[in-house]
C-alpha positions as CSV (number, residue, x, y, z in Angstrom):
1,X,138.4,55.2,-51.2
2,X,136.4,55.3,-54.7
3,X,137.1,56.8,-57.6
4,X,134.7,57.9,-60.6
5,X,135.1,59.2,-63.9
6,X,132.9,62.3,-65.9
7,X,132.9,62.8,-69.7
8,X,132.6,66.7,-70.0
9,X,131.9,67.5,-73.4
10,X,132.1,71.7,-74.4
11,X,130.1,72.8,-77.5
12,X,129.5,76.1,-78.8
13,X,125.8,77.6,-79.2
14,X,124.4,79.3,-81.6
15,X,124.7,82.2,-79.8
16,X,128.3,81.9,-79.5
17,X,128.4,81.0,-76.1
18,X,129.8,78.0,-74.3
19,X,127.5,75.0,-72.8
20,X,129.1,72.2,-70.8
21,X,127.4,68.9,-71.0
22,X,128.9,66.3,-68.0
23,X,128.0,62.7,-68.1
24,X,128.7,60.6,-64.9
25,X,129.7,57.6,-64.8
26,X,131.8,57.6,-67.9
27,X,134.2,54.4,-69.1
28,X,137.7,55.7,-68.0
29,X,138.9,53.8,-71.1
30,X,136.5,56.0,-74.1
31,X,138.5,57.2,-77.0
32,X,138.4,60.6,-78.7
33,X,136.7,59.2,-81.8
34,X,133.2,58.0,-80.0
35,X,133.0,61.1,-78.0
36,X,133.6,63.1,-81.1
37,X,130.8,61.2,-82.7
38,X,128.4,61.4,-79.6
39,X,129.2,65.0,-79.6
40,X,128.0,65.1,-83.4
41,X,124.7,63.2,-82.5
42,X,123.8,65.1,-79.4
43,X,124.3,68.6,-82.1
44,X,122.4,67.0,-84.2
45,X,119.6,65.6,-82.4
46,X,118.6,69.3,-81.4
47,X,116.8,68.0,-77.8
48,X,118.7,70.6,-75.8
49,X,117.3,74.4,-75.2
50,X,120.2,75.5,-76.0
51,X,121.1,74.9,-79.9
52,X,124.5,73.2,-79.9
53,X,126.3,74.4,-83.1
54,X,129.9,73.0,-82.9
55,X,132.0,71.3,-80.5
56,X,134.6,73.2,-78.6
57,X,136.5,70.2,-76.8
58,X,136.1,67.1,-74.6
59,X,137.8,66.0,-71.3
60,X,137.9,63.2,-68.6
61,X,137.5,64.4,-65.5
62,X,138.6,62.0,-62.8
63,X,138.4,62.1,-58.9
64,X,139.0,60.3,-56.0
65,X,136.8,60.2,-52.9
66,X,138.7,59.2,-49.6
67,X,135.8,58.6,-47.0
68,X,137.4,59.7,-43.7
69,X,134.3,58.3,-41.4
């Protein structure tokens, strides 16, 4: 069995749509205030095609894989 963890981040674009960024593998143990702050950077850095204008929320997604053969 093996579990892994994803950091799904949700910002708004300047369109006023939604864009969902996942990052695998994620720490299990990060804390709201460096995502919030990596969430800031990654608006600010403006390297996506999509133009990132605010954050709409962060989660940790985790799952477990039970290899059956």
């Amino acid at each position: 069995m093996s579990a892994n963890t994803v950091l799904s981040m949700k910002f708004e674009t300047a369109a006023g749509k939604s864009a969902i960024v996942n990052i695998q593998p994620c720490k299990p143990d990060v804390t709201e205030t460096v995502v919030s702050s990596a969430m800031d950077a990654m608006i600010a850095s403006g390297v996506f095609v999509k133009d990132f204008s605010g954050k709409l929320g962060a989660s940790l997604v985790e799952r477990t894989v039970t290899e059956l053969f």
